[in-house]
KOLDREN-445182 format. One record per residue (C-alpha): residue number from 1; x, y, z. Coordinates in steps of 0.02 Angstrom, whole numbers. Each point is the difference from the previous one (the first is absolute). Last residue first. Layout:
N
<num->NUM | c1->X | c2->Y | c3->Z>
...
END
This chain:
303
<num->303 | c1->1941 | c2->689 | c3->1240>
<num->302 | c1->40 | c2->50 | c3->-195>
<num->301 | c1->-109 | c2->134 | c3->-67>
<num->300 | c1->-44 | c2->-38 | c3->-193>
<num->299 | c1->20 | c2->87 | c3->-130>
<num->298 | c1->177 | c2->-41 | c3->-62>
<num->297 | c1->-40 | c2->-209 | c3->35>
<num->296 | c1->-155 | c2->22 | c3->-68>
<num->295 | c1->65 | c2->81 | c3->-197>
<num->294 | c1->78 | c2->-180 | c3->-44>
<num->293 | c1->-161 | c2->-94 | c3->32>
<num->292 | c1->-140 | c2->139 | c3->-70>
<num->291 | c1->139 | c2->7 | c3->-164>
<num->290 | c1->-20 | c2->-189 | c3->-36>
<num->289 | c1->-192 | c2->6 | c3->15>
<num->288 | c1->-33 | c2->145 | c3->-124>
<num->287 | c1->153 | c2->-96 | c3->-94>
<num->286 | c1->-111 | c2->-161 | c3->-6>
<num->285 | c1->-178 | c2->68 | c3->-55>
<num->284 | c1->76 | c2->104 | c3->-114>
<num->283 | c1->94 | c2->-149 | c3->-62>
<num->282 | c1->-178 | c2->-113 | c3->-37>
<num->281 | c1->30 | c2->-159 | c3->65>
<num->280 | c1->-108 | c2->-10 | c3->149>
<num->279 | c1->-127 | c2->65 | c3->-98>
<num->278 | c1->-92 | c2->-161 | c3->-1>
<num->277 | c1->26 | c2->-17 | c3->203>
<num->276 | c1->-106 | c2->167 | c3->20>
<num->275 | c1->121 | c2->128 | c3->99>
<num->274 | c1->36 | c2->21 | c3->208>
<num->273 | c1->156 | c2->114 | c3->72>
<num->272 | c1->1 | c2->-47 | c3->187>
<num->271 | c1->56 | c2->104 | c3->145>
<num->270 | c1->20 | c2->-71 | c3->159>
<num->269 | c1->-76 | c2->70 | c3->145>
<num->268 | c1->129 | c2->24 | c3->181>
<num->267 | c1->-44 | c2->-35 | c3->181>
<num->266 | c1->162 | c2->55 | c3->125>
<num->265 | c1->1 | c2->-144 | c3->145>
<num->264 | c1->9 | c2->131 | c3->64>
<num->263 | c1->-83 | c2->165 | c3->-40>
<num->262 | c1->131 | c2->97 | c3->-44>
<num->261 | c1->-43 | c2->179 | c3->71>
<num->260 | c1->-14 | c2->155 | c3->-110>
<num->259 | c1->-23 | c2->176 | c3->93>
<num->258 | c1->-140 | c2->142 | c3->-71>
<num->257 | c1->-5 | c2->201 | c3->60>
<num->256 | c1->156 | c2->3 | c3->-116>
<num->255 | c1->-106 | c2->-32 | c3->-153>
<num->254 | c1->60 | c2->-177 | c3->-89>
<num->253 | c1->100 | c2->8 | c3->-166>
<num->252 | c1->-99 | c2->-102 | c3->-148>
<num->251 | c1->-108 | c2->-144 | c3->33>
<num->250 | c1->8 | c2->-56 | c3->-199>
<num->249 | c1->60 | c2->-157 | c3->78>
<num->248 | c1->21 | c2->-12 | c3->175>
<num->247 | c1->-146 | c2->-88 | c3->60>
<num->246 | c1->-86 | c2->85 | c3->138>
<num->245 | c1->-83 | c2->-84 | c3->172>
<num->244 | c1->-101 | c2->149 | c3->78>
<num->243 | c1->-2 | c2->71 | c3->181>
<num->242 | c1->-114 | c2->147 | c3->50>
<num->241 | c1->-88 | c2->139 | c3->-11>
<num->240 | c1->160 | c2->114 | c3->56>
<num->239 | c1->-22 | c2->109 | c3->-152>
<num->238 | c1->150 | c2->-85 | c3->-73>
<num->237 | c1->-94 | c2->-165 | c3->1>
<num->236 | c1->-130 | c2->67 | c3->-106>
<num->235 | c1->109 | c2->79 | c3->-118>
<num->234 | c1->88 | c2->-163 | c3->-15>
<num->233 | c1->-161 | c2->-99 | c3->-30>
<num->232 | c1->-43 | c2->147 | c3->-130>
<num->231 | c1->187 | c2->-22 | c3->-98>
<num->230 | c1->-66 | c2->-204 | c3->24>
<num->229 | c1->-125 | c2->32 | c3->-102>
<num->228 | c1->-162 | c2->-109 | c3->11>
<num->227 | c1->-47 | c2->68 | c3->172>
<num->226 | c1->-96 | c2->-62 | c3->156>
<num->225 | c1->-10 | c2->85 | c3->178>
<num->224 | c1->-25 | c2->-85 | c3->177>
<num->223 | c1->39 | c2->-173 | c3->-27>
<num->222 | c1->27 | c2->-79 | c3->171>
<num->221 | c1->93 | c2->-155 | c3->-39>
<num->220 | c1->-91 | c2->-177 | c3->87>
<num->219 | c1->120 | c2->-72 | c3->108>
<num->218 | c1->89 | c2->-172 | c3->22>
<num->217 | c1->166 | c2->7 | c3->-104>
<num->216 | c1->-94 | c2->-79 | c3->-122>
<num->215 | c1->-126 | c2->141 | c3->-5>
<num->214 | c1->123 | c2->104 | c3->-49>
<num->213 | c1->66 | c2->-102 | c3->-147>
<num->212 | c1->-173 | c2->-16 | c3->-74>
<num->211 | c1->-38 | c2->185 | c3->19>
<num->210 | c1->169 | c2->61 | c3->-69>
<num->209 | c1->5 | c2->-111 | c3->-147>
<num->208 | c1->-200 | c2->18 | c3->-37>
<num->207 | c1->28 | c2->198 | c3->-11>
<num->206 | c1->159 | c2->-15 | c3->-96>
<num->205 | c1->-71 | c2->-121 | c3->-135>
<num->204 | c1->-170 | c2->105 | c3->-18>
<num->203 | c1->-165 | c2->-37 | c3->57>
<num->202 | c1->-16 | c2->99 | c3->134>
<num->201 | c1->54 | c2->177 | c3->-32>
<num->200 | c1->177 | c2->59 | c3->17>
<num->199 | c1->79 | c2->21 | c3->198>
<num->198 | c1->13 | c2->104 | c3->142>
<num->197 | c1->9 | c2->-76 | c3->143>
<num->196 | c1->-49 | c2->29 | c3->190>
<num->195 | c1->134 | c2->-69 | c3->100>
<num->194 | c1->-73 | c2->-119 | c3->147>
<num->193 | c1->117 | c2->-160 | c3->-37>
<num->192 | c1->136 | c2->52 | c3->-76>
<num->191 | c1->135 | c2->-81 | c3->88>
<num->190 | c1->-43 | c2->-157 | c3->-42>
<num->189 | c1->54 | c2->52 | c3->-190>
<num->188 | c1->153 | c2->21 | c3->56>
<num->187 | c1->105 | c2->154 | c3->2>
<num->186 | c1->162 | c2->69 | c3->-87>
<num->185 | c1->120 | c2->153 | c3->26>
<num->184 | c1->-101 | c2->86 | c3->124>
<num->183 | c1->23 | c2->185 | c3->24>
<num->182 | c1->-204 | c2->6 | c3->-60>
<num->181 | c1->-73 | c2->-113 | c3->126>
<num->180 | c1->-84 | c2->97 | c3->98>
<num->179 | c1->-63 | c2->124 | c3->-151>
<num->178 | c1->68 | c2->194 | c3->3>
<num->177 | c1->65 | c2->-57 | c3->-188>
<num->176 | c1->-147 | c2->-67 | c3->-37>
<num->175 | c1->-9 | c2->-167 | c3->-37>
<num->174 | c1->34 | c2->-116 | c3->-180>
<num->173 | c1->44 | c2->-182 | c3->1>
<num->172 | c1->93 | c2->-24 | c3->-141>
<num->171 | c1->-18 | c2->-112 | c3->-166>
<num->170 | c1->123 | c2->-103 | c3->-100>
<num->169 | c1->-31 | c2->-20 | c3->-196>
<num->168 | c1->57 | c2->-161 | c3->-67>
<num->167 | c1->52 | c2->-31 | c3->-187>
<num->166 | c1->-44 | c2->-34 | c3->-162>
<num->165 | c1->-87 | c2->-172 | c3->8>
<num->164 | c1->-59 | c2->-75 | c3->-184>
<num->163 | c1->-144 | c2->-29 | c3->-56>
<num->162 | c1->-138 | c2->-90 | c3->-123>
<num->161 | c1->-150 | c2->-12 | c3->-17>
<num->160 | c1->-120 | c2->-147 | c3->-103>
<num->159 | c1->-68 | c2->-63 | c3->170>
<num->158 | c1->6 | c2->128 | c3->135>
<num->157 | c1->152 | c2->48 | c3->69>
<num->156 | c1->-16 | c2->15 | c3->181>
<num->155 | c1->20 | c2->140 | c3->117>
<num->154 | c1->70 | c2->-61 | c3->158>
<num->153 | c1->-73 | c2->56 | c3->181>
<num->152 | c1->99 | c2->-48 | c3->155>
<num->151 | c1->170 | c2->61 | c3->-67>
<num->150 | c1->-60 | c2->145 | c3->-91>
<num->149 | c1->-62 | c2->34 | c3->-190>
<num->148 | c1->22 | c2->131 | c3->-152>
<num->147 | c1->-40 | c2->34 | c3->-172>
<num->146 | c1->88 | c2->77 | c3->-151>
<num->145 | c1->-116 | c2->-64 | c3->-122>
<num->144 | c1->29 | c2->-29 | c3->-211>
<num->143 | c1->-120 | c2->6 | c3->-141>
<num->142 | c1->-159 | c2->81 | c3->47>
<num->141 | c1->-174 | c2->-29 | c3->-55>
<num->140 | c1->48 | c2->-183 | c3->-39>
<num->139 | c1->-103 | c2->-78 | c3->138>
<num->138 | c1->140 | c2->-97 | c3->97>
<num->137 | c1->100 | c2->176 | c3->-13>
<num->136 | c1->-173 | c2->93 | c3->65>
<num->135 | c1->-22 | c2->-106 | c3->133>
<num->134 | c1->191 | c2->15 | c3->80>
<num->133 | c1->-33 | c2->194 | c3->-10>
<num->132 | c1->-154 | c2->3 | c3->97>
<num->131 | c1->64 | c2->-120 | c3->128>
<num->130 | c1->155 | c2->127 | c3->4>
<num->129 | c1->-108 | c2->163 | c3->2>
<num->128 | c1->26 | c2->103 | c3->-164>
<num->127 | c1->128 | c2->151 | c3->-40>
<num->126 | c1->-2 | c2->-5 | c3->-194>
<num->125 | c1->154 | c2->3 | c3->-98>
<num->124 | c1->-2 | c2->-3 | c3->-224>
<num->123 | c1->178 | c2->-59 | c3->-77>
<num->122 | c1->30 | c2->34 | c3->-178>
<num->121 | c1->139 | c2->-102 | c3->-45>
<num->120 | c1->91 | c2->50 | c3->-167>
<num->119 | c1->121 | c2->131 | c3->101>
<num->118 | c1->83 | c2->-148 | c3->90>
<num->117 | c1->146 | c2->45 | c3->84>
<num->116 | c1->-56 | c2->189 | c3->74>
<num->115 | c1->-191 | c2->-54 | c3->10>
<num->114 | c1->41 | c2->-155 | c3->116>
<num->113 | c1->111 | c2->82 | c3->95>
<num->112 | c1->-120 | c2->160 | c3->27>
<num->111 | c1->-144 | c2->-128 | c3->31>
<num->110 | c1->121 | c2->-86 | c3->142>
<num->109 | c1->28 | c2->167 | c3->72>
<num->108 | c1->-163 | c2->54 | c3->9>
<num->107 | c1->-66 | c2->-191 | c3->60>
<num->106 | c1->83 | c2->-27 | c3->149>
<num->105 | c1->-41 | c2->139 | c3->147>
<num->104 | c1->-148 | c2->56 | c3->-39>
<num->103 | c1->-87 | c2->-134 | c3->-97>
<num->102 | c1->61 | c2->-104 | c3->113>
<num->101 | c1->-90 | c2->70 | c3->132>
<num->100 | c1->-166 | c2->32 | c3->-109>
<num->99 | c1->-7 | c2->-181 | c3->-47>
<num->98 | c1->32 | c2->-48 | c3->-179>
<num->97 | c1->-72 | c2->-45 | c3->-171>
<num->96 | c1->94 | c2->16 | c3->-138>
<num->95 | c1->-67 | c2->8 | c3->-205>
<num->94 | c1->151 | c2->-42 | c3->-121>
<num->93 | c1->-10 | c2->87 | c3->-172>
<num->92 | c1->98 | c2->-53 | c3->-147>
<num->91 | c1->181 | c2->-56 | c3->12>
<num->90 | c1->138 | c2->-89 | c3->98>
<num->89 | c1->137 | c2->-77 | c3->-116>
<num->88 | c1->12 | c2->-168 | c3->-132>
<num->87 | c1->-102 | c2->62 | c3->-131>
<num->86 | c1->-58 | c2->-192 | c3->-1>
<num->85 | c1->-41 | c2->13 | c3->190>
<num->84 | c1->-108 | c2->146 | c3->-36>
<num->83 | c1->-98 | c2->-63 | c3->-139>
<num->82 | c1->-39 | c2->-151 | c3->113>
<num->81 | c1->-49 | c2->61 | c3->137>
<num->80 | c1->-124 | c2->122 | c3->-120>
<num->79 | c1->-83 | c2->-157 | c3->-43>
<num->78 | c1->1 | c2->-79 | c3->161>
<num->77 | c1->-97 | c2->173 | c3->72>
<num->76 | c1->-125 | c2->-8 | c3->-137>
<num->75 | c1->-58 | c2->-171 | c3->30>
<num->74 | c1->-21 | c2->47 | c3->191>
<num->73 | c1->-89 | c2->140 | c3->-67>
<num->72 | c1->-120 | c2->-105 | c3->-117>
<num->71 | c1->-26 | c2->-124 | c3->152>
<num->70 | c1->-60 | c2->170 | c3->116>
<num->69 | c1->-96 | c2->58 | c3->-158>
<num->68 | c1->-103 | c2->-168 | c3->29>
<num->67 | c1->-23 | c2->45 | c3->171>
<num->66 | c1->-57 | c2->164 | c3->-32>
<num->65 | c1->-132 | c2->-53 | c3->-141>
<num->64 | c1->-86 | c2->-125 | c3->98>
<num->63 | c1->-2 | c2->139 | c3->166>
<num->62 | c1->-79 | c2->95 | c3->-101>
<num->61 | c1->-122 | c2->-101 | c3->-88>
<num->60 | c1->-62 | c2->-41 | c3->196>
<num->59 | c1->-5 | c2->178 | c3->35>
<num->58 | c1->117 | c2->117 | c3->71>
<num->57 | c1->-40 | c2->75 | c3->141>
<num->56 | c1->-7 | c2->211 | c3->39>
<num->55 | c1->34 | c2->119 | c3->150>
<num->54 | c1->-128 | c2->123 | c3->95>
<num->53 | c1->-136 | c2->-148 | c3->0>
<num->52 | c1->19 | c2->-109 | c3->-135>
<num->51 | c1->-3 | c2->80 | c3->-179>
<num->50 | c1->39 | c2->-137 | c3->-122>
<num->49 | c1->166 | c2->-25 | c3->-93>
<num->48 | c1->22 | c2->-134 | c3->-179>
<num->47 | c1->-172 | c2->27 | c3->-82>
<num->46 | c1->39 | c2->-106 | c3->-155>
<num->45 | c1->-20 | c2->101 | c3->-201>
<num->44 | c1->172 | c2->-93 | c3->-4>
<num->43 | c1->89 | c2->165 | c3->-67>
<num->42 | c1->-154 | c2->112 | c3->48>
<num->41 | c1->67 | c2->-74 | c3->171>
<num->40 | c1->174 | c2->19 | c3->-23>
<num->39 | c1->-34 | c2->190 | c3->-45>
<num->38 | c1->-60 | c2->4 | c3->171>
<num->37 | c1->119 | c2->-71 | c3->72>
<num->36 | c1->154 | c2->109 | c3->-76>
<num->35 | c1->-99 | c2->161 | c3->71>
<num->34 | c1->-5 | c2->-49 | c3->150>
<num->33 | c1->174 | c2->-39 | c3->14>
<num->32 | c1->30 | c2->187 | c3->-89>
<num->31 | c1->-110 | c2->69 | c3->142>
<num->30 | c1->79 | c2->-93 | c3->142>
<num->29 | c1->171 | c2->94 | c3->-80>
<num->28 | c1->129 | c2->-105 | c3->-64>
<num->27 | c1->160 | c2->-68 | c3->107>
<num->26 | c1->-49 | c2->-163 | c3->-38>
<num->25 | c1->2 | c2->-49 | c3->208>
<num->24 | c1->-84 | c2->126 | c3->46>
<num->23 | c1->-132 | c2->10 | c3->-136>
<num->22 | c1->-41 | c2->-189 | c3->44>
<num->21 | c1->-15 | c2->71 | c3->196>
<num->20 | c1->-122 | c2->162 | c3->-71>
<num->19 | c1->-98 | c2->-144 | c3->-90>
<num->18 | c1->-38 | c2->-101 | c3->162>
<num->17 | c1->33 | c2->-187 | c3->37>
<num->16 | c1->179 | c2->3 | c3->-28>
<num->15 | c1->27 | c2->-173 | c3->-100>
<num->14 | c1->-154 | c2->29 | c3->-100>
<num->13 | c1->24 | c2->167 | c3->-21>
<num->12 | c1->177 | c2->-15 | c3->-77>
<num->11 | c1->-86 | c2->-153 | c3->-103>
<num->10 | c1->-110 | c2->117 | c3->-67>
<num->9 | c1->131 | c2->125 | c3->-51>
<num->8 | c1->92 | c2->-130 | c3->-104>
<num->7 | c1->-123 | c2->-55 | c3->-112>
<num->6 | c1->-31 | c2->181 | c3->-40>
<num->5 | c1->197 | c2->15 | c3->-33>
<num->4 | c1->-3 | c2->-171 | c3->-100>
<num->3 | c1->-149 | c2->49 | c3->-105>
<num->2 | c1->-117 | c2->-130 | c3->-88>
<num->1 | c1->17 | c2->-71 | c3->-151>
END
């Protein structure tokens, strides 16, 4: 019979293309992946990874083998559903994927609450891109997604997920304080015509919501700098670089050399938690969600 845990190792690389991504998300080493391959293939006596290049592929037997551990996991998953709902309580371990905002300012004291009242759960974070993140729950590599959208770009749940909306997250227009329009209390978007911006890469939600809604005003945003983390967008801006559009979640307190303005009408993501629609009953899966809701409305800053 062959191994579960090898099984599962070439799936991870399946789903995340390279070995050191599979490791990632197991928490092993690359090495110890590696390692769980190749006894797979004197398992099978199958060449399952070819050299290509700098990286590797998976052959045709491969990718056989991965999908069909992909059914055996999804069989796996309804089994231990249903263990846990017939003990009743939260239990076993609970793999999260969220973005690196939340993850700042959400998930340490929701983990905390979830470790302090359930001591059975063993809940595993990783910081991953939302589109990432959404993926991996429809794939089985993770179990539940804290994910967010905006107004003129919705995430949807892709068939066989499942979510649920915890709560909006408003975002600031950030200057420098020696900025033009810094003693203003609120500005429109027209009035930013010019600015040069500082924003995340292309690609992701906040740099497609500020260059779609830009342009709709009737101009084309002058991107001058790009940065993942919005504590380096806020550097930026506090350098006099210039403007960014922030969320306020996990933003933390702003330098003095840096002045909010509400951007108005004020733009604002929604957080979503996201889980596979055949866990839906499992109670870890429900309190995980049940504490993100009731712990928003303490986190987050109102208008």
């Amino acid at each position: 019979m062959l191994d579960i845990g090898r099984l599962r190792a070439l799936h991870a690389v399946s789903v995340h293309k390279t070995v050191g991504a599979a490791a990632e998300a197991l928490g092993y080493t690359p090495s110890a992946v590696s390692q769980q391959i190749t006894k797979l293939e004197r398992e099978t006596g199958t060449t399952l990874l070819e050299r290509q290049g700098r990286g590797i592929r998976l052959t045709d037997e491969a990718h056989q083998l991965a999908a069909t551990t992909s059914r055996l996991l999804a069989l796996m998953e309804e089994a231990e559903v249903r263990l846990e709902e017939r003990r009743g309580k939260p239990a076993g371990r609970l793999a999260i994927g969220c973005f690196p905002s939340a993850a700042r300012g959400l998930m340490p004291r929701a983990l905390a609450e979830l470790t302090r009242r359930h001591p059975d759960l063993d809940v595993r974070l990783s910081e991953v891109d939302t589109h990432l993140s959404v993926d991996l729950v429809a794939r089985g590599v993770i179990d539940l997604a804290v994910a967010h959208d905006w107004d003129i770009a919705p995430l949807p749940a892709p068939p066989g997920v499942d979510q649920a909306v915890v709560g909006d997250d408003l975002c600031d227009i950030l200057v420098p304080r020696e900025h033009p329009l810094a003693a203003r209390e609120s500005v429109r978007r027209e009035e930013l015509a010019g600015e040069r911006w500082i924003s995340q890469p292309p690609g992701s939600v906040c740099h497609d919501w500020l260059v779609r809604t830009l342009r709709a005003t009737g101009y084309e945003p002058l991107i001058v700098h790009q940065a993942g983390e919005n504590h380096t967008q806020v550097a930026l801006v506090a350098a006099g670089l210039g403007i960014a559009l922030v969320p306020r979640l996990g933003r933390g307190a702003l330098p003095p050399e840096v002045a909010p303005i509400r951007l108005d009408p004020m733009p604002k993501r929604r957080l979503h938690a996201m889980w596979r629609t055949g866990a839906a009953r499992r109670p870890a899966i429900r309190e995980t969600v049940r504490t993100l809701q009731t712990l928003w409305p303490s986190i987050a800053t109102p208008a």
